[in-house]
C-alpha positions as a printed Julia matrix, in Angstrom:
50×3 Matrix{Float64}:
  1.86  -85.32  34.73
  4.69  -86.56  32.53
  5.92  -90.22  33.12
  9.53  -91.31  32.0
  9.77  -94.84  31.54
 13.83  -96.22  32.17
 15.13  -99.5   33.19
 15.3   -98.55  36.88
 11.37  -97.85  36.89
  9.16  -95.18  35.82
  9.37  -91.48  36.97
  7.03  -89.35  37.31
  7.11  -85.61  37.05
  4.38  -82.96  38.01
  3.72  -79.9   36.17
  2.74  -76.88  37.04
  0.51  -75.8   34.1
 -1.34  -72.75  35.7
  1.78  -71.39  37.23
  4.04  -71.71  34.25
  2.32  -72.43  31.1
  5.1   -71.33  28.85
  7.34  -73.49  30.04
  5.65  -76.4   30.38
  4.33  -75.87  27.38
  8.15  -75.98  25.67
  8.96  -79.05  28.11
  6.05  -81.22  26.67
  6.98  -80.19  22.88
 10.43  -81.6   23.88
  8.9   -84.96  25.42
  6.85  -85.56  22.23
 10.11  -84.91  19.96
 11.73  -87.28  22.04
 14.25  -84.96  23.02
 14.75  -87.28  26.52
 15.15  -90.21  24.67
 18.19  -92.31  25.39
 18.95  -89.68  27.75
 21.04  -90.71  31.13
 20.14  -88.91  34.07
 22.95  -88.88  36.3
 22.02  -86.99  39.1
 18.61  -88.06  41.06
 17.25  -86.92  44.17
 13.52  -89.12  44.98
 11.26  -86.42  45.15
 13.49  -83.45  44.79
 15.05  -83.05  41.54
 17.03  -84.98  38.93
């Protein structure tokens, strides 16, 4: 689990590890670069997608 904190509230994002390691593998690396940071999600769907 991966929890974005904004100033609308937190959000929290699942990961499928055992079905996709790879790639969450490469998403994580981003988080911890802070490759989200300051970033302005402009689309959001609650619990479907942004």
């Amino acid at each position: 689990m991966v929890t974005f904190h904004s100033n609308l509230g937190d959000i929290v994002i699942k990961t499928f590890d055992e079905k996709s390691p790879i790639t969450v593998k490469n998403f994580l690396n981003y988080c911890r670069d802070g490759f989200y940071d300051n970033t302005i999600f402009y689309r959001v769907i609650n619990g479907f997608m942004i």
